[in-house]
C-alpha positions, 0 to 999 in steps of 0.5 A: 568223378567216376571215368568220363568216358563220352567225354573223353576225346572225341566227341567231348573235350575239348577242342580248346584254344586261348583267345590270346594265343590267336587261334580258335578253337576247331570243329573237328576236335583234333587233338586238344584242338590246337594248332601249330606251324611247327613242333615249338607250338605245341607241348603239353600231352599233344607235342607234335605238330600233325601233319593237318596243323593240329598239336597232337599225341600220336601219329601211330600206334606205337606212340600209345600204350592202346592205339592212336585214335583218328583225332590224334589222341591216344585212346584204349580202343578204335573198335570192338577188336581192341576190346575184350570177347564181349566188350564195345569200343565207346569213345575211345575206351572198352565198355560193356555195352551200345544199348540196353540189348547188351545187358542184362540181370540186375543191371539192365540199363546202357548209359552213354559211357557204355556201363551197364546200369542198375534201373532206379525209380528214385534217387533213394535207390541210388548209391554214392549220392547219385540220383536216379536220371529220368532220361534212363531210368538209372543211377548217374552222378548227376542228371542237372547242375543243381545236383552238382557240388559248387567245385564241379557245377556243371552237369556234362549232358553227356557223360551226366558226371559233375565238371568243373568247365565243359567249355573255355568259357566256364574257366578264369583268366588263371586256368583259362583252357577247359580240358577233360572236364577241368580248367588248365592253364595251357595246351600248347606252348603258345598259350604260355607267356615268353620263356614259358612251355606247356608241360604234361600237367598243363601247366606253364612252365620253364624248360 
């Protein structure tokens, strides 16, 4: 897959819970979307019960490599400052534009994920057997999930990249947490069975 970034963190993974953990999944998407009384809780890439009782990555930029986004996640960028002279913070991470108006030449067309895009009239004109996306006029991985493999089936109506899940419900009982895109076992340690934390790979594991 090529990066997904309007999938990424704020607006598209993920708040995801187990059913069987008790908790639900939250509208307000921080973190991975769950909740905690305590650190115990929590595990994974989000290990820290935040102050609002979501399991997240960082309360404060020196926890992250770029900045500690408002959803408590690390991300690249939380604005245009972050970025390069001539790049646009997108959902988190440097992009090269917000609309058509920032690109030019030979790549003329903004997708959502703030890439600069050749334009196409048919999918024979696309590379990498991307299809031409007649919402843009330009070459994406996919436009519909019937141009998706059987291993990631589902066209992301954001990012237009194929995905294995967009929500818990497109997972089985074995990876049941949709993360970024792919089924995961956990997001937090409750979501483990007895004796069991959810480590970095999100995975259930023993301590």
């Amino acid at each position: 897959m090529t990066r997904a970034t309007v999938c990424l963190f704020v607006s598209y993974v993920v708040a995801a819970m187990l059913a069987a953990s008790g908790c639900g999944s939250d509208s307000s998407a921080i973190g991975l979307g769950a909740r905690c009384d305590s650190a115990a809780d929590c595990g994974g890439q989000t290990p820290i019960c935040g102050g609002d009782g979501f399991c997240v990555a960082c309360t404060s930029d020196n926890q992250c490599d770029g900045v500690c986004g408002t959803d408590g996640l690390c991300a690249q960028c939380s604005a245009d400052s972050d970025c390069q002279v001539g790049e646009f913070c997108v959902d988190g991470e440097c992009g090269d534009c917000l609309g058509n108006n920032d690109c030019a030449g030979s790549e003329p067309i903004c997708l959502p994920d703030g890439e600069c895009e050749a334009s196409c009239a048919a999918s024979a004109e696309c590379d990498d057997g991307n299809v031409c996306n007649p919402d843009f006029g330009a070459c994406t991985e996919c436009a519909t999930d019937a141009d998706c493999p059987t291993d990631e089936p589902l066209c992301d109506p954001q990012s237009f990249e194929c995905e294995e899940c967009l929500t818990n419900d497109d997972c089985g009982a074995s990876a049941p947490v949709c993360v970024r895109g792919e089924c995961r076992e956990c997001v937090q340690n409750t979501d483990c069975g007895p004796g069991l934390v959810c480590a970095d790979d999100l995975e259930c594991e023993e301590p």
